[in-house]
One Martini backbone bead per residue (centre of mass of N, CA, C, O) as a GRO file, in nm:
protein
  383
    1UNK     BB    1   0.808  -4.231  -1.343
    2UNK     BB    2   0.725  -4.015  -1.144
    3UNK     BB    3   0.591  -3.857  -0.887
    4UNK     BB    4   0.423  -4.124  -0.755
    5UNK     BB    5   0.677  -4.316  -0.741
    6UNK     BB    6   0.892  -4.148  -0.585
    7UNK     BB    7   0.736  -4.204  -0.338
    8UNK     BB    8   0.771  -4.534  -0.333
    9UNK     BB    9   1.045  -4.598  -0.353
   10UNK     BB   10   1.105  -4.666  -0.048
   11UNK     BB   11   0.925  -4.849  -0.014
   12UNK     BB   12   1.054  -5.058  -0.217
   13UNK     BB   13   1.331  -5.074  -0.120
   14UNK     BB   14   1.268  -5.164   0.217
   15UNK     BB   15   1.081  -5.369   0.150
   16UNK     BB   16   1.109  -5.727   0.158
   17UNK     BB   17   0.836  -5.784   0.022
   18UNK     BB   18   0.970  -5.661  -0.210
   19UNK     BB   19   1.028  -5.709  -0.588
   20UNK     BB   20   1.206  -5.555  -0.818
   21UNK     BB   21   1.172  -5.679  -1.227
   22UNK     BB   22   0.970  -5.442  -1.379
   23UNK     BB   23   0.965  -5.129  -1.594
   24UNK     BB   24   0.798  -4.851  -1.712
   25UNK     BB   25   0.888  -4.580  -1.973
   26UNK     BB   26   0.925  -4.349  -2.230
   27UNK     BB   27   1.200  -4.292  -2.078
   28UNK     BB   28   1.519  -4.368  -2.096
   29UNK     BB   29   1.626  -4.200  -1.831
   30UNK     BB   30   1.447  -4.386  -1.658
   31UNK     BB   31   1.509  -4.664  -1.730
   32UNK     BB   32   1.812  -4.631  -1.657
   33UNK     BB   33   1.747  -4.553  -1.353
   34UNK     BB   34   1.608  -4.807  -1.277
   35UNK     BB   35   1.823  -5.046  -1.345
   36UNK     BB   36   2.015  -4.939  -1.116
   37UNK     BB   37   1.849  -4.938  -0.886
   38UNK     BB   38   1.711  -5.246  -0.941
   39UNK     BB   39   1.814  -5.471  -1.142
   40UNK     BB   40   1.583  -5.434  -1.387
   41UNK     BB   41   1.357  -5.458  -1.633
   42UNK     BB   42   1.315  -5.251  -1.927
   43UNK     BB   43   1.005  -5.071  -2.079
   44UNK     BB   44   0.828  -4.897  -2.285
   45UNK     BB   45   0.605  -5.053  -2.241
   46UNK     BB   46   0.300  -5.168  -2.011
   47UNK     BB   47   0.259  -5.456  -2.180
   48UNK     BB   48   0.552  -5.583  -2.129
   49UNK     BB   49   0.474  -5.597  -1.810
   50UNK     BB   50   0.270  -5.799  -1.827
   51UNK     BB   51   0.405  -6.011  -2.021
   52UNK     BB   52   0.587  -6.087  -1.756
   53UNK     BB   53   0.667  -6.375  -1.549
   54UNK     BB   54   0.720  -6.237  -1.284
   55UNK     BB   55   0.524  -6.080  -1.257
   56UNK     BB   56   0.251  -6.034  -0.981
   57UNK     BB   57   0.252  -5.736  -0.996
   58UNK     BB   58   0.176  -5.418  -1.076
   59UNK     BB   59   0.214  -5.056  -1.064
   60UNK     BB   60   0.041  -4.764  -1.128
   61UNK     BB   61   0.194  -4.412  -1.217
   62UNK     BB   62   0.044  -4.299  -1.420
   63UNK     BB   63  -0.197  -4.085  -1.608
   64UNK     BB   64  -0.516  -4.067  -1.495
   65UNK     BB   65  -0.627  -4.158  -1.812
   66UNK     BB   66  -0.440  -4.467  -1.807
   67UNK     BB   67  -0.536  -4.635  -1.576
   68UNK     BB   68  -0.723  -4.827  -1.713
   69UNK     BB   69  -0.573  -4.948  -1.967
   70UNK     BB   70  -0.362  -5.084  -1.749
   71UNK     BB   71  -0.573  -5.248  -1.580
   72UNK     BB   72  -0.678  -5.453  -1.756
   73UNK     BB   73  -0.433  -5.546  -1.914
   74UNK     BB   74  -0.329  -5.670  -1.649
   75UNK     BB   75  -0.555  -5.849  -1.554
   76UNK     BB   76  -0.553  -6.027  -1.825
   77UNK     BB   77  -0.266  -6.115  -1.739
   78UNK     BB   78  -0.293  -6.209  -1.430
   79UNK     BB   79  -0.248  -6.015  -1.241
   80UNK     BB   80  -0.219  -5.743  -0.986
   81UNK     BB   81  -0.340  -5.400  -0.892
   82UNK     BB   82  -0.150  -5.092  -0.828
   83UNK     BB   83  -0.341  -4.788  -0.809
   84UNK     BB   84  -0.320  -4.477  -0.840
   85UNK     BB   85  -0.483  -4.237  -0.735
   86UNK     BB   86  -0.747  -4.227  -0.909
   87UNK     BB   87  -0.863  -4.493  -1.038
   88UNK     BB   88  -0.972  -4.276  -1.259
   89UNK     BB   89  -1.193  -4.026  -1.393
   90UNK     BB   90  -1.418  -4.238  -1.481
   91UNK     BB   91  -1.641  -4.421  -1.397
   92UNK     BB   92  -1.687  -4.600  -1.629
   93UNK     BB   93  -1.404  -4.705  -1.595
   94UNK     BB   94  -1.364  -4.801  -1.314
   95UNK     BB   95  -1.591  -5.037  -1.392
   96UNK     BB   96  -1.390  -5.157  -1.584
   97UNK     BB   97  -1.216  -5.261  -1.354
   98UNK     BB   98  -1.326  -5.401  -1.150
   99UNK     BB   99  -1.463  -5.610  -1.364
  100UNK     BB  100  -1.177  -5.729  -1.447
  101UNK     BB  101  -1.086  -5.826  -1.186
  102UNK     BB  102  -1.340  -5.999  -1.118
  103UNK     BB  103  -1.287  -6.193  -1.357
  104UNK     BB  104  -0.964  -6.243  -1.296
  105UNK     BB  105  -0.894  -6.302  -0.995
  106UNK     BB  106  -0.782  -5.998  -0.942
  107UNK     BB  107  -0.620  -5.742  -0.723
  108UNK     BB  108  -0.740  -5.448  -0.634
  109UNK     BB  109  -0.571  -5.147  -0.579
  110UNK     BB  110  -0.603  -4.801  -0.377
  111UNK     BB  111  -0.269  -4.656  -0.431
  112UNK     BB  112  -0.217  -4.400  -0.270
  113UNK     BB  113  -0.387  -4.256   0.067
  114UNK     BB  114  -0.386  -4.121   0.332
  115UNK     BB  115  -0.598  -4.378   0.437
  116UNK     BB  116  -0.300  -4.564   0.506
  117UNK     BB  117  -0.235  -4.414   0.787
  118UNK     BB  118  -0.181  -4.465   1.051
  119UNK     BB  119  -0.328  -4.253   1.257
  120UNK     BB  120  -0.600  -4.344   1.068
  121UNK     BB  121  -0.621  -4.633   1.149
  122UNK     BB  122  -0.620  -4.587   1.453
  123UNK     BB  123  -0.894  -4.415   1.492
  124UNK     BB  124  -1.039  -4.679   1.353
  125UNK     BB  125  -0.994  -4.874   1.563
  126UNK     BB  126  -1.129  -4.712   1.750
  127UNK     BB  127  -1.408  -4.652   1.711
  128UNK     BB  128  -1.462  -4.990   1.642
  129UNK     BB  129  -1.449  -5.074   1.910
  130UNK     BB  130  -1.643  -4.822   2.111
  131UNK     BB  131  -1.516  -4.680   2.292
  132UNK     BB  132  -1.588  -4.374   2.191
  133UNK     BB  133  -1.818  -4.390   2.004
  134UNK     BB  134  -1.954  -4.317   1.772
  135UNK     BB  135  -1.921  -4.086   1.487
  136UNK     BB  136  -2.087  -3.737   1.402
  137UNK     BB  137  -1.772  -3.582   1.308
  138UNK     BB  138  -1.593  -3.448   1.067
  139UNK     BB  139  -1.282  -3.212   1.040
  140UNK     BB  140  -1.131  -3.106   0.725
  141UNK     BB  141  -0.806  -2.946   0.645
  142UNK     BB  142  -0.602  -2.818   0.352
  143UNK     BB  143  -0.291  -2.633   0.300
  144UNK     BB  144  -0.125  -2.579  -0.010
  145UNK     BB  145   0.082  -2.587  -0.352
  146UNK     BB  146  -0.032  -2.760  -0.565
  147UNK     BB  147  -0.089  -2.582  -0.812
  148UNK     BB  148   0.245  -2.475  -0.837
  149UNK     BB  149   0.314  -2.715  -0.934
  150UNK     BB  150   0.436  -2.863  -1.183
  151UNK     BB  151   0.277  -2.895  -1.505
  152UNK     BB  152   0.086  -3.055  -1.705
  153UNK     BB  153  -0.122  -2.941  -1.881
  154UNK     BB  154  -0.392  -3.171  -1.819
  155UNK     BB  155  -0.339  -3.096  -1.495
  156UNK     BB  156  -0.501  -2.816  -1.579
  157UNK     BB  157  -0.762  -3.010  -1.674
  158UNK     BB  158  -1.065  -3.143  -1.546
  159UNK     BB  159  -1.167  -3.378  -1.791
  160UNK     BB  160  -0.818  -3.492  -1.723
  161UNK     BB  161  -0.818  -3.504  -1.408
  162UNK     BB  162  -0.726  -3.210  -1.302
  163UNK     BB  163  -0.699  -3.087  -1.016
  164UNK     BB  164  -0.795  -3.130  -0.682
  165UNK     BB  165  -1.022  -3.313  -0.695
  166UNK     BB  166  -0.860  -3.594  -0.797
  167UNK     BB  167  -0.561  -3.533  -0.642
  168UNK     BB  168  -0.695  -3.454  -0.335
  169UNK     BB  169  -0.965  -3.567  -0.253
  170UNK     BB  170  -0.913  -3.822  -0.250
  171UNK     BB  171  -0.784  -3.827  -0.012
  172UNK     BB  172  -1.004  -3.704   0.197
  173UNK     BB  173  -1.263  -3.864   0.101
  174UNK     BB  174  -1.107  -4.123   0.215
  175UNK     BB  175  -1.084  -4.075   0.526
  176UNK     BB  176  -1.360  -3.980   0.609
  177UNK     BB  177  -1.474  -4.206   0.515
  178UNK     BB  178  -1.321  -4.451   0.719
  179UNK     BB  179  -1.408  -4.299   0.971
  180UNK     BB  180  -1.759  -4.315   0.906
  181UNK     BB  181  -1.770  -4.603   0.707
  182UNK     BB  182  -1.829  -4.545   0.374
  183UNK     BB  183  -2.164  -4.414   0.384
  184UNK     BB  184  -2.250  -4.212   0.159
  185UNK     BB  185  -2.493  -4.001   0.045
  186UNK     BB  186  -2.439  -3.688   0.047
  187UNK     BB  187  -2.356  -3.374  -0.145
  188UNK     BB  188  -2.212  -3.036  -0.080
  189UNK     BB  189  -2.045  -2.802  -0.310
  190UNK     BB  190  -1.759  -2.569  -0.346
  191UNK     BB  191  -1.541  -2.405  -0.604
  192UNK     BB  192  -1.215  -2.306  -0.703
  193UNK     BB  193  -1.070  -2.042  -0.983
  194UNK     BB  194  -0.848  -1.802  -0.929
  195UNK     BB  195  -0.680  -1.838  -1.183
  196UNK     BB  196  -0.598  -1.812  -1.500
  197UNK     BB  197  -0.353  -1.975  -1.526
  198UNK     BB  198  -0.526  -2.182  -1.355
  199UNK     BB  199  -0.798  -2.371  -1.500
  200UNK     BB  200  -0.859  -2.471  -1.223
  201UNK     BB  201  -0.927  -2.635  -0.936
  202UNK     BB  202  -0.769  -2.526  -0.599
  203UNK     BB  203  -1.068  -2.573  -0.429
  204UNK     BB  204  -1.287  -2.625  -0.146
  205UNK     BB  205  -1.627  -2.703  -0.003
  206UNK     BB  206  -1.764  -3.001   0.192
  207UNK     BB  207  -2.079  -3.148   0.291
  208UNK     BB  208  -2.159  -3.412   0.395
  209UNK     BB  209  -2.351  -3.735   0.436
  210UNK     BB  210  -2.449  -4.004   0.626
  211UNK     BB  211  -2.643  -4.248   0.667
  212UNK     BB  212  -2.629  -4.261   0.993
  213UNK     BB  213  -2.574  -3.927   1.040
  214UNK     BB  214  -2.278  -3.837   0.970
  215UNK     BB  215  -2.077  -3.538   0.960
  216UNK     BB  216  -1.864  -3.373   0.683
  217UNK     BB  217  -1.593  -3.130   0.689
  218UNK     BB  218  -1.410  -3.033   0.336
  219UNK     BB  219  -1.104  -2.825   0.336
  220UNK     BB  220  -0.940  -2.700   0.042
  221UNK     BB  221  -0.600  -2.522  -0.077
  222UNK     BB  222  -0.335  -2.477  -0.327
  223UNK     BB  223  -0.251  -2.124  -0.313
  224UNK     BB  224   0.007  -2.119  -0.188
  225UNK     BB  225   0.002  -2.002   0.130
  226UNK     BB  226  -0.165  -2.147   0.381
  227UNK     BB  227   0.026  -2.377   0.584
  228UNK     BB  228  -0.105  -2.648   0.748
  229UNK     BB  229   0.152  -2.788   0.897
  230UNK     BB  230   0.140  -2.578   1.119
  231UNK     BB  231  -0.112  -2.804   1.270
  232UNK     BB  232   0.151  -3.062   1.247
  233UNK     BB  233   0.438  -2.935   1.370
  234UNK     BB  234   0.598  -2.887   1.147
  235UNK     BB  235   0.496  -3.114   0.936
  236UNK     BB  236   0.497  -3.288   0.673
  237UNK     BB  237   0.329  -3.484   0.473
  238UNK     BB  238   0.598  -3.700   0.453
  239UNK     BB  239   0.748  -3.662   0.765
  240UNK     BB  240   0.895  -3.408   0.785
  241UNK     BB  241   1.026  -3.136   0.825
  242UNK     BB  242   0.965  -2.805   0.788
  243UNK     BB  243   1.093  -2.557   0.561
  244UNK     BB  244   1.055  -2.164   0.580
  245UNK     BB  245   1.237  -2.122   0.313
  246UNK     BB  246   1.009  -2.250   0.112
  247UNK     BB  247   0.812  -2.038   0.114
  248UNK     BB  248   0.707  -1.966  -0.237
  249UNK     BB  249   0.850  -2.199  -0.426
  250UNK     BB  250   0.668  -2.241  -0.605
  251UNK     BB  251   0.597  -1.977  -0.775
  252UNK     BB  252   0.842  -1.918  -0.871
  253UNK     BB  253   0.913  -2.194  -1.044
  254UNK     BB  254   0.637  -2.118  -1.236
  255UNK     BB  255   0.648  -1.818  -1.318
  256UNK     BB  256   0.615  -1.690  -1.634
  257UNK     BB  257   0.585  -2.027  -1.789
  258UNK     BB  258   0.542  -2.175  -2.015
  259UNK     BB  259   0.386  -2.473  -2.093
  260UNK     BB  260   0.642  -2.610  -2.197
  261UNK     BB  261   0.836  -2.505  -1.971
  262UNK     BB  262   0.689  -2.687  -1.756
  263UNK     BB  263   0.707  -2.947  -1.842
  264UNK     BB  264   1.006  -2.972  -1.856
  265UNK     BB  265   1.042  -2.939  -1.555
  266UNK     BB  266   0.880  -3.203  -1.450
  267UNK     BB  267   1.085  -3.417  -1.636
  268UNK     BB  268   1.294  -3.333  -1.479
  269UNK     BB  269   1.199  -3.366  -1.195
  270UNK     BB  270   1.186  -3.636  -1.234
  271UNK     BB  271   1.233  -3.966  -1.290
  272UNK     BB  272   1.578  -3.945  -1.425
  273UNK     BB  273   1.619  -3.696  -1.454
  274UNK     BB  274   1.830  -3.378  -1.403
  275UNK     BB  275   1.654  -3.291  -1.130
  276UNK     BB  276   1.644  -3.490  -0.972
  277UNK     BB  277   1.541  -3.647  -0.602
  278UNK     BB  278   1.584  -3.813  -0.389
  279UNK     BB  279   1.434  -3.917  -0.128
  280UNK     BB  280   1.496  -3.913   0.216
  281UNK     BB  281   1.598  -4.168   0.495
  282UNK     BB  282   1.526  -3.993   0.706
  283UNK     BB  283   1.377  -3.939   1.004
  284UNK     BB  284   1.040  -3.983   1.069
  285UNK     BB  285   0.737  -3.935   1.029
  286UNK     BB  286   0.387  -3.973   0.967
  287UNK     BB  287   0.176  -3.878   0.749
  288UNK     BB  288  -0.014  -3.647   0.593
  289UNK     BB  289  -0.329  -3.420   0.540
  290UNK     BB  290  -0.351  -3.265   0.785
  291UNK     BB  291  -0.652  -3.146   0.990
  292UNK     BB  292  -0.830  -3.410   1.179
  293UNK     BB  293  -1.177  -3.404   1.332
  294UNK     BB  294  -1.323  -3.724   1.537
  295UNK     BB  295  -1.645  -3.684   1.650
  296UNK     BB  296  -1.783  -3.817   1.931
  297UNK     BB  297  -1.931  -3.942   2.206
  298UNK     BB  298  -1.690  -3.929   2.382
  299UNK     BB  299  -1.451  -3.832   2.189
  300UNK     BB  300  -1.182  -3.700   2.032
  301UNK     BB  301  -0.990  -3.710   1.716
  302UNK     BB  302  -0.639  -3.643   1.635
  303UNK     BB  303  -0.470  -3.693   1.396
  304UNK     BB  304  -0.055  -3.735   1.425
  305UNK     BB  305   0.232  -3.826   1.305
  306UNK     BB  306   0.239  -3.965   1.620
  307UNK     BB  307  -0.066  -4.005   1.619
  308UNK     BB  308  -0.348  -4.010   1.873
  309UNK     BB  309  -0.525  -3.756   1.991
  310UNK     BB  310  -0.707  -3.772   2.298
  311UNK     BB  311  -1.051  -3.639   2.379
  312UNK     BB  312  -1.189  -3.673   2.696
  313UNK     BB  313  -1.361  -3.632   2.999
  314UNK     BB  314  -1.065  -3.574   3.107
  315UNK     BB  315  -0.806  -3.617   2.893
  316UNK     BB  316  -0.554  -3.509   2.720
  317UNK     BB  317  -0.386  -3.791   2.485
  318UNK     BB  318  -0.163  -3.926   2.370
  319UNK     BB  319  -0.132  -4.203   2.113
  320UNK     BB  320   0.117  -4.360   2.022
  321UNK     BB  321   0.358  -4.389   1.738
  322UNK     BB  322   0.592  -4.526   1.566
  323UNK     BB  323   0.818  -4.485   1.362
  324UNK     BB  324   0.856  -4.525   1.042
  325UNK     BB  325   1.044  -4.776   0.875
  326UNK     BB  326   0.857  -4.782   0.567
  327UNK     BB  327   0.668  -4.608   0.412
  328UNK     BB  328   0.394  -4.684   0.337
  329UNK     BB  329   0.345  -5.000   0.437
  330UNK     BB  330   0.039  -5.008   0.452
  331UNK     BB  331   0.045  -5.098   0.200
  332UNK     BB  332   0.190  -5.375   0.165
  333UNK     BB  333   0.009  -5.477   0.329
  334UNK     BB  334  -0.255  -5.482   0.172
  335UNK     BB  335  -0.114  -5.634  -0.066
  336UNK     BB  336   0.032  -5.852   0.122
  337UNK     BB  337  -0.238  -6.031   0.171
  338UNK     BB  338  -0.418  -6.037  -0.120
  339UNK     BB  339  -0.169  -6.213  -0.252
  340UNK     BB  340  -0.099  -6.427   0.002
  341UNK     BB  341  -0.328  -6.449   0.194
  342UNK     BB  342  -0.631  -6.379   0.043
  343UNK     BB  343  -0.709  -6.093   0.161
  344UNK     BB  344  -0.946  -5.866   0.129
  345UNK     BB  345  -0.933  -5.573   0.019
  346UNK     BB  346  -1.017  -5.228   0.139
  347UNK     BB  347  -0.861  -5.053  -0.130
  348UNK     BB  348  -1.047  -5.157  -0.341
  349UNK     BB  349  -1.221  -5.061  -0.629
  350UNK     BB  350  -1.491  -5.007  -0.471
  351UNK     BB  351  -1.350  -4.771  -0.341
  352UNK     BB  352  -1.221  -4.601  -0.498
  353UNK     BB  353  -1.542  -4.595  -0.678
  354UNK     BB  354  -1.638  -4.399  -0.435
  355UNK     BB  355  -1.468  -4.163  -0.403
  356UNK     BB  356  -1.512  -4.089  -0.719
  357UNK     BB  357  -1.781  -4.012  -0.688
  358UNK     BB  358  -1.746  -3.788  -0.505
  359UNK     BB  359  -1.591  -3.620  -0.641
  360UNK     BB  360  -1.810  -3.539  -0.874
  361UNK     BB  361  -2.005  -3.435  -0.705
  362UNK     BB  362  -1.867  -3.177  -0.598
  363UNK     BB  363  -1.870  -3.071  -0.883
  364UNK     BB  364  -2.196  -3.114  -0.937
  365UNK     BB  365  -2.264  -2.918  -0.738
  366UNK     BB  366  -2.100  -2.668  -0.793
  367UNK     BB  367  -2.259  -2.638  -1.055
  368UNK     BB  368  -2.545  -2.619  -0.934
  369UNK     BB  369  -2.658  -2.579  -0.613
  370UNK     BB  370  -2.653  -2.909  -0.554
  371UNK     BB  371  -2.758  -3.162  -0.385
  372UNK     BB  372  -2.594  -3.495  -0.413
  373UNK     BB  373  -2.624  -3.846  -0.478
  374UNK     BB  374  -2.550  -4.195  -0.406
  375UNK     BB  375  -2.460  -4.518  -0.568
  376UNK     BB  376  -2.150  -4.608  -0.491
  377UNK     BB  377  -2.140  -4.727  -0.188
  378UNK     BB  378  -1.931  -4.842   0.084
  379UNK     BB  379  -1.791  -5.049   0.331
  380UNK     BB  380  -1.533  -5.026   0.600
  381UNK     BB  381  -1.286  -5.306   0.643
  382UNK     BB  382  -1.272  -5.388   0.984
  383UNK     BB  383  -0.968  -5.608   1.062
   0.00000   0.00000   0.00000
């Protein structure tokens, strides 16, 4: 019950169709503030939630290093298991889970990830349309405070799935993959480690080529100077306004705190924690990850929080979407989908684990300084 928990709390709690009936976390204070939340059974173990006979969906947003062994034992107990992004930290893993979940006849979903926003898939639904022709390109980029925000050591130890290309790429690789319809050929990338206190990586840049012949370049910087937000109407990554007195509030916080003192802080701001913050729900637009622009045969497609910003031959338009009901309802919706009405899951194991290739490519080109080829790549089911 982490940072990645409480950003779906809103979630959780507003969706109609969802019911919390039992949850697990090793901090009693969590179980605690979980049980008054929910009404809910909470558990020490997240084996004893496989094995609750009302649970019928996992939701897993534990430490990337144990999303396997927690979606396989869902799976084995017939659950559906919705992961947090990334799969896996190990290719090897991810296959272990699939191949588990395929095995159990029961959905596999990864998210959240950026590439679930109303405005991305409203993109996509003009692309597969035809209107606008083609996708040719794709270029996206995000500037954010990502790697001075509190974390446990292992999250800035690159092996143990720590650094941006992981916890971030995930989402921006989903995206571009949507976009351009999700077969990705070859990956050339470099890599920033520009900090000797934060010894992973907090940068990238990298150019994709897809099957097609579609390319797209993608720029991300954790560093915590220029906030892309900037280029997003000054909304913030979660839909809310940016407030600019926040600027550099990352750096001071974690600041000159030994590496114990930084988890310490972090696990007070989870949830349940003693600093915990639940997030407001006041009215929000949609979410977004930066500045992402699909230049297509016929226009350019810009999402934006409010919607999908048409550039064609004659004029400039937002395509408007309604501000979000309910916070990422989007994962929801293809959750009960594929739960209740048993159609295939789009951000399914195999979409996943192919996110999860490119960031792997991504690493291996930046250390090699080689273009790197892909195969285990899927296309993405438009409809």
């Amino acid at each position: 019950m982490g940072r990645a928990f409480a950003l779906m709390v809103p979630t959780l709690t507003l969706d109609p169709r969802v019911r919390v009936v039992a949850g697990s976390d090793p901090r009693p204070e969590a179980r605690a503030r979980f049980a008054r939340d929910f009404g809910a059974r909470t558990y020490a173990e997240p084996t004893d939630v496989c094995a609750d006979a009302e649970v019928e969906v996992v939701y897993i947003a534990s430490p990337h290093g144990v999303h396997a062994e927690q979606a396989i034992a869902a799976a084995r107990a017939g659950k559906h298991v919705l992961v947090e992004k990334p799969l896996a930290v190990a290719l090897a893993d991810a296959e272990r889970m699939v191949e588990a979940a395929e095995r159990a006849g029961v959905a596999l979903i990864v998210g959240h990830s950026h590439s679930f926003d109303a405005p991305i898939l409203a993109a996509r639904a003009m692309i597969a349309s035809g209107d606008v022709g083609a996708v040719h390109m794709i270029t996206a980029l995000n500037f954010t405070d990502f790697l001075y925000r509190p974390r446990r050591p292992e999250e800035l130890v690159t092996g143990q799935g720590g650094g941006a290309l992981f916890s971030q790429a995930a989402h921006q690789v989903d995206i571009v993959r949507l976009l351009a319809g999700g077969r990705l050929a070859r990956v050339l990338a470099h890599t920033g480690r520009w900090d000797a206190t934060r010894p992973t990586e907090g940068a990238y840049a990298a150019s994709f080529t897809f099957e097609d012949g579609c390319f797209a370049s993608l720029t991300y910087s954790g560093y915590a100077h220029f906030d892309s937000d900037e280029l997003c109407g000054d909304i913030g990554e979660m839909g809310e306004p940016r407030d600019p007195a926040r600027y550099g509030v990352a750096r001071r916080l974690v600041g000159g705190q030994g590496a114990e003192a930084e988890a310490s802080l972090k696990m007070a701001r989870n949830y349940g924690g003693e600093r915990y913050s639940p997030p407001a729900h006041g009215e929000r637009w949609h979410q977004h990850f930066g500045f992402v622009l699909a230049s297509c045969e016929r226009a350019d497609l810009r999402p934006l929080p409010q919607g999908v910003m048409v550039y064609d031959d004659a004029k400039p338009r937002l395509v408007p979407l309604p501000r979000p009901r309910v916070p990422r309802q989007e994962v929801i919706d293809e959750l009960y989908a594929a739960v209740v009405a048993g159609r295939p899951a789009r951000h399914d194991g195999r979409w996943g684990m192919a996110t999860l290739e490119a960031c792997h490519a991504m690493l291996e080109s930046a250390r090699t300084g080689r273009e790197v080829r892909l195969r285990r790549q899927c296309a993405w089911r438009d409809g």
